[in-house]
N, C-alpha and C positions, 0 to 999 in steps of 0.2 A: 645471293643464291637462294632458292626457293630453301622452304623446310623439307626436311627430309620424310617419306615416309618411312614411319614404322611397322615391322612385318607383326608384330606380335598385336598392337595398340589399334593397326588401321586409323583412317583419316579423322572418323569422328570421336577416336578416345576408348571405344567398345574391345574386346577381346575378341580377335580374327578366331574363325573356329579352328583352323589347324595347332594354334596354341591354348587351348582351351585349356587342358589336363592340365600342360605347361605351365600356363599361370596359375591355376590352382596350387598346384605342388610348390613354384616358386613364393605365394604368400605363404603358404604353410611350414614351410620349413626355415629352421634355425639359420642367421645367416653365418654365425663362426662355422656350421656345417659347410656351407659351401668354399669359404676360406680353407677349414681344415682339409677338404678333398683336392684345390685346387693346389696344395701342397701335397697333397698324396700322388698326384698326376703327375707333377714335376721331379717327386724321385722316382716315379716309375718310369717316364720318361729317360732319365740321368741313369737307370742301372740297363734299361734296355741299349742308350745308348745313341738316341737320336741327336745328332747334331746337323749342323752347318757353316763349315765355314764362310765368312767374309771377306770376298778379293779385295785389295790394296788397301786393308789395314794394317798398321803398322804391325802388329802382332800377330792378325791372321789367324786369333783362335776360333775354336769352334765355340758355338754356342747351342742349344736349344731354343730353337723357337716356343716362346709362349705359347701358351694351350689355354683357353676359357672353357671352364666346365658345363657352360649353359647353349646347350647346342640351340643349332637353326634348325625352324621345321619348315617343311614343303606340303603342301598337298599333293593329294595323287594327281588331283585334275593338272593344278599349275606344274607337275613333273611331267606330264605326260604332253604339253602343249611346249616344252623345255624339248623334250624328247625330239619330237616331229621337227622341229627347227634347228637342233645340232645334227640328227641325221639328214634335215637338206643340204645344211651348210659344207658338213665333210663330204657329201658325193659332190656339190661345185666345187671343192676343194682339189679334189682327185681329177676333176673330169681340168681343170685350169690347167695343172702342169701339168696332167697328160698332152694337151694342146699347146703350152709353151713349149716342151721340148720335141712335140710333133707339127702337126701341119701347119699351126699356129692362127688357127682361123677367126679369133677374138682380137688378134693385132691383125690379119687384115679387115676384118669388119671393123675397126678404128673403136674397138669398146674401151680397151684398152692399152693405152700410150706406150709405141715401142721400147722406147727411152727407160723406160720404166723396168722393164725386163732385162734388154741389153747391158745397160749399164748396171745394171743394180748386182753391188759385187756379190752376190751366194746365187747369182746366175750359173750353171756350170755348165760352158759347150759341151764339157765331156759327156754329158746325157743327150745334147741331141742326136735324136733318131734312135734315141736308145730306148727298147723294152723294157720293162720291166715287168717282173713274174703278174701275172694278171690285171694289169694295167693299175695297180693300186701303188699309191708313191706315199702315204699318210697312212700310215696302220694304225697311227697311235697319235691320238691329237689331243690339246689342253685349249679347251676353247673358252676365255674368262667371260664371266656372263653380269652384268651390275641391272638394279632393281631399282625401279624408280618412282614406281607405284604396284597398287595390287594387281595391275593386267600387264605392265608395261615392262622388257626384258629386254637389255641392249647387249649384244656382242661387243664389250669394249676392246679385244684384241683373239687372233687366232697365232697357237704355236702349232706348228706343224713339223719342228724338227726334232729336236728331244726332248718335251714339255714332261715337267721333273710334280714331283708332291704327290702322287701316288701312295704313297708311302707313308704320307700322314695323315691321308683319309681313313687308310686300313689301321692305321695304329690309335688314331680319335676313338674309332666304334670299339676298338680292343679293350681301352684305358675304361670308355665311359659303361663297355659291358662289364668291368670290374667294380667300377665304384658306382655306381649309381643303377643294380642293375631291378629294383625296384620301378626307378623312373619309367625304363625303357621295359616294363613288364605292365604298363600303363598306358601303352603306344604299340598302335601294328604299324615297327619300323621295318624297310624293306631292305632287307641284307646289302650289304657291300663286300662280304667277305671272299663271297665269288670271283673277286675280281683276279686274282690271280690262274683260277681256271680257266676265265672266258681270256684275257690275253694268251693263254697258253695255247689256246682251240684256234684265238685267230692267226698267233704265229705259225704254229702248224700248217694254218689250211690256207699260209700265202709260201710254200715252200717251194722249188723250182719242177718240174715235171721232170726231173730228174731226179728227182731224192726217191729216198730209200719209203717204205709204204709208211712206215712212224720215223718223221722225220727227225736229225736234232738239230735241236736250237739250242745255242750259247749266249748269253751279256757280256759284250762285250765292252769293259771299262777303260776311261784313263788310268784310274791306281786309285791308289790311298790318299795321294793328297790331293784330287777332287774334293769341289765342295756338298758333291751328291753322294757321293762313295757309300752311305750309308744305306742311302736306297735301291743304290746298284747293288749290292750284297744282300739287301732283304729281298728283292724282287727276286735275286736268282735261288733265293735257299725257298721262295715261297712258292715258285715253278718248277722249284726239282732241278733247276738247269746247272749248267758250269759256268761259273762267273770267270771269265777269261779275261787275261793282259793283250795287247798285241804280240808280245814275244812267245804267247803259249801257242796261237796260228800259224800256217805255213801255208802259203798256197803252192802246188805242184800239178803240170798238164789242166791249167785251168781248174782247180777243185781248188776248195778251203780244207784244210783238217787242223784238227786240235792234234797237241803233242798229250797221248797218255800214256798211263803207265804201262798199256800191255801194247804200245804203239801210237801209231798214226790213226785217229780216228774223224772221217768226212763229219764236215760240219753243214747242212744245208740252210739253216736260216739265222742271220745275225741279231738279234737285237742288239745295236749301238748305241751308247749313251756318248759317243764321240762325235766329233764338230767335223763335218767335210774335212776342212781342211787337213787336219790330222790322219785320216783316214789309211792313206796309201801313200808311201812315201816316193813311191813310181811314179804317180799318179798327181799328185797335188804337193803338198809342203813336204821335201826332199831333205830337212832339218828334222822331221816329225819322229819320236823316234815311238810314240804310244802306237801306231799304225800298224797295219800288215803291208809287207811287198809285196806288189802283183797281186793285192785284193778285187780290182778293178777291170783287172784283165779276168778274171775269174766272175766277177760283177755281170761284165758286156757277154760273156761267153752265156750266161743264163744259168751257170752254177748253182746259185747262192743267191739268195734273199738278205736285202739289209730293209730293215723296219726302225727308223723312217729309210724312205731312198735316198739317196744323193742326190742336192739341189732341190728338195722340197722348203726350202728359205726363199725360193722365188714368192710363195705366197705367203708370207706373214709379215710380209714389211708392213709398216703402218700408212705408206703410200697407198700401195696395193689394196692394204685394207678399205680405205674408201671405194673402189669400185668396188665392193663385193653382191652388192644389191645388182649390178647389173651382171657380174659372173654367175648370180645364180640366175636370174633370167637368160641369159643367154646361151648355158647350157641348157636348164634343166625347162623351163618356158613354164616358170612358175616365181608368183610375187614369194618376198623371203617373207618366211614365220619370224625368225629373231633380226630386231632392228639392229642396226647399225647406227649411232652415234654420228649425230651429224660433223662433217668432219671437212675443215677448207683445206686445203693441198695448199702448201707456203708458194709450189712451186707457179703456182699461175699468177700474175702479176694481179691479179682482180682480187682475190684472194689470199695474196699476203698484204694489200692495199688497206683491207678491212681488218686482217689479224695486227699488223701493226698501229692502227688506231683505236686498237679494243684489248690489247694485251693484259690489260687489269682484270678482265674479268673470264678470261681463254686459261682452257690448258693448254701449252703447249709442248710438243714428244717430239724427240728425235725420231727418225723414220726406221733406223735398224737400234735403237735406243731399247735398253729390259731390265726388268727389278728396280723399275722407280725410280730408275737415276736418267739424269739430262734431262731433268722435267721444269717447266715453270707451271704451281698451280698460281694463279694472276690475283686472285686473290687473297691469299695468305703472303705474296709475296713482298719485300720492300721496295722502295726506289733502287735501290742501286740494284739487285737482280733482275726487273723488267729492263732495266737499259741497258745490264750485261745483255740479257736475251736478244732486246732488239739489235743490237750490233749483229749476234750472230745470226740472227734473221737475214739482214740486210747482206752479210758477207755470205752466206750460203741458205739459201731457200728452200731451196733442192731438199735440204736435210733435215725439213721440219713439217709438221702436220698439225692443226690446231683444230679445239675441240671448246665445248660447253661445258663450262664445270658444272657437271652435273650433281646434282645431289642425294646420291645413293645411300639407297634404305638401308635404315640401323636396325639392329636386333638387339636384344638385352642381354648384356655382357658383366662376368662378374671383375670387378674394380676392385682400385681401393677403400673409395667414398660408397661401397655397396653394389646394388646392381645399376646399371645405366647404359641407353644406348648405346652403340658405336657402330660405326660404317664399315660395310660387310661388300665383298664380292663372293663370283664361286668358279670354282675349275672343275666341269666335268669332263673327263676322259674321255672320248671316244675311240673304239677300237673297231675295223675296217677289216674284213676279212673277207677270202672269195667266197663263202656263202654266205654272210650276211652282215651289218652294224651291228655290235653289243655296247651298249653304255650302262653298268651297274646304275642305278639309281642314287643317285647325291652329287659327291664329291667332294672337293676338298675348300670349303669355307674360309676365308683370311680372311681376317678381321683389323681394323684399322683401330688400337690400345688408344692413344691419345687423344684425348678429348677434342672433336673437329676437326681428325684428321682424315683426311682421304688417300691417304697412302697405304695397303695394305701388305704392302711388300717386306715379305722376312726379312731381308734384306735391312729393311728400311722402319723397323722398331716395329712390325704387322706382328697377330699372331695366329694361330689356327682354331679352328671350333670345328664339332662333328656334327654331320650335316645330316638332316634324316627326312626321308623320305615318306609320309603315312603313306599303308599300303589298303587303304579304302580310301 
């Protein structure tokens, strides 16, 4: 695997200007300083109460994601060339399943493979021909971005369903506006704290041409024992909204209402942190009991806004992901700003031909695969997990996608052994509204703790950094 660059150091060893102040201030100061803070973060962390739990551990406790007190910095220039490429990629995004569940004129122009659509289970017929309130199906997108040099930005994945960590962007710049507020009095960093304004303007202004002239919008969550729950309850207490169960919703004559205390009050836009599936127990999984009845008949009638829509998981599979270079050509007739990760599809026999005799040195993803699980990175791997992989290669093809292990730029991370690289992605939010994209500037930085690892998944031992944007 090539060396990594580094954001701070650059190629030839010099100090990148965006870090300039940064490295200054990092030679200058005490390192027990930085230890002492990165324990001060972690109980303010622990008394605010940020956790997460981990599905199918035996115990299933909640933890706290790690937090590094040495943020990432951006330039304006590279945020603003970030910008132009996340807002082309969410209007292909929109304009895709707009067309999958309408006329469908990129499966008959043969862009891309029926099969693909059809079968791919978070297809939902129950959307075709189905509107939705101004043709936007993606309100809210986590689109992961990895760095590979000083010019070079790959889209390694698009969420386009309920993509979660919001949450720990706005709590990063909170911790580091606390401890460190000298640093950042040293830096024209560009706010992220708006961020709960501007989703609140874009829920608003995708509400149904029915609603009331100030519409309401509710979160609506699984409960408590979600592994997100934490961020479901900050985002709703940070927008003023009602954090709702399904049992608090009723739908009646096609409307939604909330049950409140001085009655039944119309709900016109949802934000759901809930899986399709779950949704509507009329409607999809009839066992479900976190759902509303007859959400969907309330849905189809043009009621009610849900953000994301139902069935926007046709575009985030990792199949799908590889044509995305020609979805945005093909709607928008323009070459994509942010690359795409060269990527062989297991499913074409050419192409799993070549992944099967290079698996040492391939990442390999399951195709509806998240959080860094059902991965072979082929290098770090041993013999007996490349020949578990190839088996399931071999027996299902269909359900794997293979990539370059690439080697993504490290930033300076505070450790045990001091400061020291380590391999960084970033999640910026986009938010999709009928008058226009908002993406606050940053987002949310995981970082990969373990010395050479490429994993940054919370999940998977990653930890968070705050991200900042200079605003020259």
């Amino acid at each position: 695997m090539a060396v990594a660059f580094d954001e701070m150091t650059g190629v030839d060893g010099g100090i990148r200007p965006a870090y300039a102040e940064l490295s200054q201030w990092l030679g200058d100061v005490p390192p027990d300083l930085l230890e002492h803070r990165r324990r001060e973060a972690e109980l303010l962390f622990r008394r605010i109460g940020i956790t997460f739990a981990v599905y199918g551990e035996a115990d299933a406790q909640e933890r706290l994601i790690p937090f590094d007190v040495i943020p990432r910095v951006l330039s304006a220039a590279e945020w603003t060339r970030l910008q132009r490429g996340l807002e082309q990629r969410v209007k292909a995004i929109n304009a895709y399943i707009n067309d999958v569940y309408g006329n469908r004129e990129i499966l008959r122009a043969g862009v891309v493979p029926e099969d693909l659509v059809f079968q791919n289970p978070v297809f939902r017929p129950e959307m075709n021909g189905q509107r939705v309130p101004h043709d936007i199906y993606v309100h809210i997108g986590g689109i992961d971005i990895v760095r590979v040099d000083a010019e070079t930005f790959y889209v390694l994945e698009d969420n386009t369903r309920t993509p979660s960590g919001v949450s720990y962007m706005l709590e990063n710049r909170e911790i580091m506006l606390r401890l460190f507020p000298d640093l950042i009095a040293r830096h024209r960093v560009a706010p992220v704290e708006n961020y709960p304004d501007e989703l609140l303007a874009t829920l608003k202004s995708v509400a149904p041409a029915t609603a009331a002239a100030d519409p309401t919008v509710v979160l609506l969550t699984p409960g408590v024992y979600n592994s997100a729950y934490y961020e479901h309850s900050f985002l709703a207490d940070k927008l003023g909204i009602e954090l709702v169960e399904g049992r608090d919703l009723v739908v009646k004559g096609e409307t939604v209402s909330m049950r409140a205390t001085e009655g039944l009050k119309r709900v016109d836009v949802i934000y759901r942190r809930i899986d399709d599936d779950f949704l509507d127990p009329l409607a999809f999984r009839p066992d479900s009991v976190l759902g509303v009845p007859g959400l969907m008949s309330a849905y189809r009638a043009g009621n009610v806004t849900l953000a994301n829509a139902v069935g926007t998981g046709v575009a985030d599979d990792k199949a799908v992901y590889s044509y995305m270079p020609e979805i945005v050509k093909f709607y928008l007739a323009e070459e994509p700003i942010l690359k795409n990760v060269a990527t062989w599809r297991c499913r074409d026999a050419q192409d799993l031909s070549y992944v099967l005799d290079h698996l040492e040195n391939l990442v390999v993803k399951e195709v509806h695969g998240s959080g860094g699980y059902g991965m072979l990175i082929g290098p770090t791997a041993d013999k007996t997990t490349i020949a578990a992989f190839r088996d399931k290669l071999k027996a299902d093809p269909k359900n794997f996608i293979a990539q370059p292990t690439l080697a993504l730029s490290t930033v300076p991370t505070c450790v045990a052994s001091g400061i020291a690289p380590r391999h960084v992605d970033l999640r910026p939010f986009v938010l999709t509204g009928r008058d226009r994209i908002r993406i606050v500037p940053g987002g949310l930085t995981r970082v990969a703790l373990q010395e050479g690892s490429l994993v940054v998944n919370s999940s998977q031992g990653g930890g968070t950094k705050d991200t900042w944007v200079l605003d020259r």
